[in-house]
C-alpha positions in Angstrom: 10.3 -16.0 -55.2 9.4 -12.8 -53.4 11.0 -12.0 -50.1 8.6 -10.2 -47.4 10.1 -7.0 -45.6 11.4 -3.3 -46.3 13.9 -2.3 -48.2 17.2 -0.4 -46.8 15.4 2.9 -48.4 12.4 2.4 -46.7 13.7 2.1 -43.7 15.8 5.4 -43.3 12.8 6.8 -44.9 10.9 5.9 -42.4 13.8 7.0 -39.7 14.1 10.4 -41.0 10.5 10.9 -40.5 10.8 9.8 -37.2 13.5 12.0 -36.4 12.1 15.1 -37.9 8.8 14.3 -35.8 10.8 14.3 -32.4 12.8 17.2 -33.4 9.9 19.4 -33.5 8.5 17.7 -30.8 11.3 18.7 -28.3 11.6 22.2 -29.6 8.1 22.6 -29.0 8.3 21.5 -25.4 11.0 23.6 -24.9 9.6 26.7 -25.6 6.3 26.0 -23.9 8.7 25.1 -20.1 10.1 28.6 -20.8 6.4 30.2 -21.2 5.7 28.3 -18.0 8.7 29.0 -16.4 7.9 33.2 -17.5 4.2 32.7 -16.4 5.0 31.2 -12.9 7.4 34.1 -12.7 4.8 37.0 -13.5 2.7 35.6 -11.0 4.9 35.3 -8.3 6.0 38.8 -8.5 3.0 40.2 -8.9 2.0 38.6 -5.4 5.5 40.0 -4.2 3.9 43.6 -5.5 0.5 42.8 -3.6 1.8 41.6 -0.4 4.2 45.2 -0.3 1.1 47.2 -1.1 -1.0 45.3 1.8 2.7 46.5 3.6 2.4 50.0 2.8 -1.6 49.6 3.3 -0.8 48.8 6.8 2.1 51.0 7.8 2.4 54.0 5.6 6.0 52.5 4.4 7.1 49.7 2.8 9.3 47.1 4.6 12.6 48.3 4.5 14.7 46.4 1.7 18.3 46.4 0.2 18.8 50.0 -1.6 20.7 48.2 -4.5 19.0 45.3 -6.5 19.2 42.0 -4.2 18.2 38.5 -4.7 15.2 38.1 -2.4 16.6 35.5 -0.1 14.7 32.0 0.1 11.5 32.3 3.1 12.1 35.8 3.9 9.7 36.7 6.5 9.0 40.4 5.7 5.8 40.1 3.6 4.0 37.9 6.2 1.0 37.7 6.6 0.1 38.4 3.2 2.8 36.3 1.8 4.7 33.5 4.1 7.9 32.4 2.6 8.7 35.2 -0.3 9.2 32.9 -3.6 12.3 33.5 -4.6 12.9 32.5 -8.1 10.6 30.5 -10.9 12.8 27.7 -11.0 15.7 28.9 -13.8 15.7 33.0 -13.4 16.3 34.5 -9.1 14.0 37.5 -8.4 15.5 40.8 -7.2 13.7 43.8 -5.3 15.0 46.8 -3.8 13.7 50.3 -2.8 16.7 53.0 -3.7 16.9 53.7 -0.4 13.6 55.2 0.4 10.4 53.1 1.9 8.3 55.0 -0.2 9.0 52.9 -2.9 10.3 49.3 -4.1 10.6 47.4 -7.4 10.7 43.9 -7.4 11.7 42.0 -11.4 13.1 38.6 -12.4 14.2 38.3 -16.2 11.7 36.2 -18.7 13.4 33.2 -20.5 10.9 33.0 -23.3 11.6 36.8 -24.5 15.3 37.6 -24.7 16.6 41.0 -22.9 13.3 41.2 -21.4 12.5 41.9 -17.7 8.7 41.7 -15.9 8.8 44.5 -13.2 6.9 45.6 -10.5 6.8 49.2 -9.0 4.4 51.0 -6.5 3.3 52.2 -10.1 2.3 48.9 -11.5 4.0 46.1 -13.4 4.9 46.2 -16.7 7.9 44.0 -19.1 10.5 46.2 -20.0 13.1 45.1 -22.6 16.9 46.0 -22.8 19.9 44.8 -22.5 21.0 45.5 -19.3 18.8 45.8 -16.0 17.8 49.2 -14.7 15.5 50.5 -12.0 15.3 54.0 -13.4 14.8 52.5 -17.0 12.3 49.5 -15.9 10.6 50.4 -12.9 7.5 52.9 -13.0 8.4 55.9 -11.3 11.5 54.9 -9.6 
């Protein structure tokens, strides 16, 4: 008499499978949030680096920010009307700008999640990533 069903082997078998499947799954869904995340990020402070231009455009300056590296506070008004309500972060990673102490120049940067030790910049020389391990304007930022 034969008895219908799976054997104990089958069965984990068929569980390890399952759990290798999810494992890679979830590893792969990490690493694309963080390419979102990093993508959101680029974009946002490039518009930061647009709206400043339109600034300097405009006035012959650019608005007058902190002279050391700052978290841009959440709806800061000084961008406006290009940009209303500066972003402020991409969800995980804050963005910073300053201008060293002169309105001749600025450089905005938040740090990418997806690329370790790696900042995306903005300068009134363009954007660019910069990797190292610690954070500096004169190292990262175009002709700071």
């Amino acid at each position: 008499m034969f008895k219908k069903g799976f054997t104990l082997i089958e069965l984990l078998v068929v569980a390890l499978i399952i759990s290798i499947l999810v494992t890679i799954v979830s590893v792969n869904y990490s690493q694309y949030k963080k390419s979102s995340r990093d993508t959101k990020g680029i974009e946002e402070i490039e518009a930061i680096a647009k709206a400043l231009e339109l600034k300097y455009a405009e006035s012959m300056q650019y608005p007058d920010l902190p002279d050391s590296p700052s978290e841009i506070p959440s709806g800061d008004t000084r961008l406006s009307p290009y940009l209303k309500g500066v972003p402020n972060s991409n969800g995980t990673s804050n963005y910073y700008w300053l201008d060293g102490g002169s309105r001749e120049k600025y450089c905005v940067y938040f740090k990418l999640e997806k690329v370790e030790n790696t900042y995306f910049t903005c300068s009134q020389a363009g954007c660019q990533k910069c990797q190292t391990e610690a954070f500096s304007p004169t190292t990262c930022c175009r002709n700071f």
